[in-house]
C-alpha positions as CSV (number, residue, x, y, z in Angstrom):
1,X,-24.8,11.2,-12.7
2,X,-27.9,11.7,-10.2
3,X,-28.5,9.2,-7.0
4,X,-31.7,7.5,-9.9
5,X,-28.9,6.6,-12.6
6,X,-28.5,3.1,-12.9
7,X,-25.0,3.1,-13.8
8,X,-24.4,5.0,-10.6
9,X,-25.5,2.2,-8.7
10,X,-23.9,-0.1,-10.8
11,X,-20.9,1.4,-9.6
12,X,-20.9,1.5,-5.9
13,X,-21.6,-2.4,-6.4
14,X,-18.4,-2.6,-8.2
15,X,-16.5,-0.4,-5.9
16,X,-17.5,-2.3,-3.4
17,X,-18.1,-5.8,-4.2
18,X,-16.4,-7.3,-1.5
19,X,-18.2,-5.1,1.3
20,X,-21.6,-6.4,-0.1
21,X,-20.3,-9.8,0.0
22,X,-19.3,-10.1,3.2
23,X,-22.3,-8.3,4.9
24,X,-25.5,-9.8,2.7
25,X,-26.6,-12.3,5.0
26,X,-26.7,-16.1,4.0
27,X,-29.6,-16.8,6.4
28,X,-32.4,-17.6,3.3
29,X,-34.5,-15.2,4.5
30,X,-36.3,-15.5,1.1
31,X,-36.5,-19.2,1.4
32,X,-40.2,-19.2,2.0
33,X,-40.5,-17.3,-1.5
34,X,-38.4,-19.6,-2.7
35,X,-39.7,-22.8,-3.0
36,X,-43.1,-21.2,-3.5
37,X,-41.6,-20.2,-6.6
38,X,-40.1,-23.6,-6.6
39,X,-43.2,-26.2,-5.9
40,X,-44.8,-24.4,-8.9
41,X,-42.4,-24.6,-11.7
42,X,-42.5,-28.6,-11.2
43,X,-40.0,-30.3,-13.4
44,X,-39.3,-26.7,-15.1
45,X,-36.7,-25.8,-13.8
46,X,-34.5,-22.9,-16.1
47,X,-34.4,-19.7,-14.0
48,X,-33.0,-16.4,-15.4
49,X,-31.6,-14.2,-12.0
50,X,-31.6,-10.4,-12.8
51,X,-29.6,-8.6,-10.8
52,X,-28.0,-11.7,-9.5
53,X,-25.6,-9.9,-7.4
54,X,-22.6,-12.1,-5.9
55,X,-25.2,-15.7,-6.0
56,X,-25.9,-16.0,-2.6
57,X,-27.5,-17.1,-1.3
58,X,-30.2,-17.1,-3.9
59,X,-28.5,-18.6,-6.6
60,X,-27.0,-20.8,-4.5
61,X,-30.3,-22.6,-3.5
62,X,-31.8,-22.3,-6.9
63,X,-29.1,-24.2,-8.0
64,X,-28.5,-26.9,-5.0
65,X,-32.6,-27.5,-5.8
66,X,-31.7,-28.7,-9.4
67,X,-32.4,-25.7,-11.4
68,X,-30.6,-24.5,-14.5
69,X,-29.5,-21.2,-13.4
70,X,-28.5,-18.4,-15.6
71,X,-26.9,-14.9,-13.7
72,X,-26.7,-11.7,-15.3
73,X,-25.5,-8.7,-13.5
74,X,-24.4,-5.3,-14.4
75,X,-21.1,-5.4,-12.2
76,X,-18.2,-7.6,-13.5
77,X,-17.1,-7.8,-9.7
78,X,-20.1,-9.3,-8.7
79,X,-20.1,-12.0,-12.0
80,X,-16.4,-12.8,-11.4
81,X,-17.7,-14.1,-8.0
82,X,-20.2,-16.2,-9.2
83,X,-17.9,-17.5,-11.9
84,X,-15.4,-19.0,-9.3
85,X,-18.1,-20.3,-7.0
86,X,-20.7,-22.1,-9.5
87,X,-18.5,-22.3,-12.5
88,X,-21.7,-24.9,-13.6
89,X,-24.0,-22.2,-14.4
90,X,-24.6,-19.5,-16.9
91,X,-22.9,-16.0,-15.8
92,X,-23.4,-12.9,-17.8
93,X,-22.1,-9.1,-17.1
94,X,-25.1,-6.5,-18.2
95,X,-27.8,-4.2,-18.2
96,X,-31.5,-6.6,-16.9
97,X,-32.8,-4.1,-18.8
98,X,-31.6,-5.3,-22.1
99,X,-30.0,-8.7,-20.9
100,X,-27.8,-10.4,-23.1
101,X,-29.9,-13.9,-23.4
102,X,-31.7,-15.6,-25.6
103,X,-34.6,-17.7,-25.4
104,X,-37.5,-18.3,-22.8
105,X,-37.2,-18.9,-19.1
106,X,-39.6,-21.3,-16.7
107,X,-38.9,-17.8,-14.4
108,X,-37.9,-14.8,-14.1
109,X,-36.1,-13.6,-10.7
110,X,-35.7,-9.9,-10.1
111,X,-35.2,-10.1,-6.1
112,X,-33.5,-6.5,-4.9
113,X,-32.4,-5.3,-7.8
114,X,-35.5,-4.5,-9.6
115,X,-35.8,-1.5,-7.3
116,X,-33.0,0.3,-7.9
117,X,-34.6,1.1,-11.5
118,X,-36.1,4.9,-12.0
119,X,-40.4,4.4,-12.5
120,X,-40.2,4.5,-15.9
121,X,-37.3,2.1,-16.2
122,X,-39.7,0.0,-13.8
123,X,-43.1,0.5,-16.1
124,X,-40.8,-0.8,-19.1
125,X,-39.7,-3.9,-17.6
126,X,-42.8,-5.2,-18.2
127,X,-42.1,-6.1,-21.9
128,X,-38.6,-7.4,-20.9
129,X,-40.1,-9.9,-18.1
130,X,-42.7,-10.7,-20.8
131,X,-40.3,-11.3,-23.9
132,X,-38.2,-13.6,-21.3
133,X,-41.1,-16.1,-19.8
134,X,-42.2,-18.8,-21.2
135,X,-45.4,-19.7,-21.8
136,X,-46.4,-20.8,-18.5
137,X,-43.4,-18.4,-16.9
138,X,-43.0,-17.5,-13.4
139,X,-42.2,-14.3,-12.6
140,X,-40.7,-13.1,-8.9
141,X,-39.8,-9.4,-8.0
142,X,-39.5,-7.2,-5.2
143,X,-41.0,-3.4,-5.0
144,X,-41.7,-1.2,-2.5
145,X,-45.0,-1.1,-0.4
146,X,-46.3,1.8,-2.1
147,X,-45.1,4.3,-5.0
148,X,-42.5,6.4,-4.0
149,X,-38.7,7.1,-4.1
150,X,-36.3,6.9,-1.8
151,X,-32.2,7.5,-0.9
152,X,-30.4,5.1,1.7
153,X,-27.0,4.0,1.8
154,X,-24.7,2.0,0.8
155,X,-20.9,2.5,2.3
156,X,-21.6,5.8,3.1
157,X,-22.8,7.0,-0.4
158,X,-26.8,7.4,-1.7
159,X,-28.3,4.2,-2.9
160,X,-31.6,4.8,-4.5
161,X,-34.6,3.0,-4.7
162,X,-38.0,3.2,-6.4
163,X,-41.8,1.7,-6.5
164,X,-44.4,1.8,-8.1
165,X,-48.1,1.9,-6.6
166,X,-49.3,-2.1,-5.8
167,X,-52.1,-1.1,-8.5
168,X,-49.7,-0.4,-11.2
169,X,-47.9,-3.0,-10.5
170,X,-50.7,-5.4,-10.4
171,X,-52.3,-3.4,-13.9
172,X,-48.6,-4.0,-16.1
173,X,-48.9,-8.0,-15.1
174,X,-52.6,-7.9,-16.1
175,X,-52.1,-6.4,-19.4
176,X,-48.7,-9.2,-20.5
177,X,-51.3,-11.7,-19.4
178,X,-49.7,-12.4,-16.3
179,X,-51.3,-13.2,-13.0
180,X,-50.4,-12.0,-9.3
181,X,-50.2,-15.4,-7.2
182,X,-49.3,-14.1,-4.2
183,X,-48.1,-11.0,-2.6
184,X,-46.9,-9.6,0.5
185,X,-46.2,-6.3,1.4
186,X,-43.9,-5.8,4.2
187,X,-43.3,-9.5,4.8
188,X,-42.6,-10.2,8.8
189,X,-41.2,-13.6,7.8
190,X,-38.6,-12.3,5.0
191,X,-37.4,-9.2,6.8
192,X,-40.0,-6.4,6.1
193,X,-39.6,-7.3,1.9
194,X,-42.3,-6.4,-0.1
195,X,-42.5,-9.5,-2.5
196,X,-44.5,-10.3,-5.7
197,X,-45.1,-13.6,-7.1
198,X,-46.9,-14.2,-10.9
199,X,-47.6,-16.4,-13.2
200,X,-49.5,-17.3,-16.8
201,X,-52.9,-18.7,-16.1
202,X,-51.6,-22.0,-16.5
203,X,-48.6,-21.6,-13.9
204,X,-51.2,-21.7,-11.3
């Protein structure tokens, strides 16, 4: 399998579940994005997390702020520890691009995972985050600043990541009918993440 697979990823997060949880920080960097997210939905408050990862601290504060949180991820590791530590909320092993729910969702959370996705992957996403949101839906995700791919690491083996340009991006919202509500690319405040926040006309 090549460094852009999916499942390849999927793997070292299995592998190595317990490395990635103890060395993601629990600061809520992200908070900011958050409750922007958050002051918008209102009373709506059922949030689908792709790529959910081990649930913090994300999850976690989606949660403690009322929401009804649903998880999927594609590593069973990961899951299992968000089983045992919210055993209140909705956990499901799979693929966020085909996830194994049903219905609509007040929003749609695709924070660091989304990336890891090959362009094309990424371009076809579009329709999933569409079928997923309700009508006045929510939609969060994080890119890259630019189009491009790139390999890091991850515990000493290639981790790859992928954008899209800002344009494209902004062009596969327009055409679902969704709306960019804010965006930042390189945000100083959340540790250099590039962050995208949209919305149906009415979510504004």
């Amino acid at each position: 399998m090549s460094d852009a697979d999916p499942a390849a990823i999927t793997g070292l997060y299995q592998t190595y579940a317990p490395a990635f949880d103890r060395d993601r920080g629990r600061s809520l960097i992200e908070r900011a994005w958050l409750d922007a997210l958050l002051d918008r939905l209102s009373g709506r408050r059922a949030v689908l997390d792709l790529g959910c990862g081990m649930g913090e601290p994300i999850a976690r504060h989606l949660i403690e702020q009322g929401c009804t949180l649903t998880g999927v991820d594609a590593a069973p590791a990961m899951i299992a520890m968000c089983m045992e530590r919210f055993p209140g909320s909705t956990w499901m092993v799979g693929d966020m691009r085909a996830p194994p729910v049903d219905g609509r969702f007040d929003a749609v959370i695709a924070w660091d995972s989304f990336f890891f996705l090959p362009p094309d992957d990424q371009r076809a996403m579009f329709d999933v985050f569409n079928r997923l949101l309700g009508e006045t839906g929510l939609l969060m995700f994080t890119s890259g600043p630019e189009a491009g791919e790139a390999v890091g690491d991850f515990e000493g083996h290639p981790l790859y990541h992928a954008s899209l340009d800002p344009d494209e991006y902004r062009s596969l919202l327009a055409t679902r009918g969704l709306t960019v509500l804010r965006h930042i690319a390189n945000d100083p405040d959340c540790g250099g993440h590039t962050v995208w926040l949209a919305g149906r006309a009415s979510s504004d």
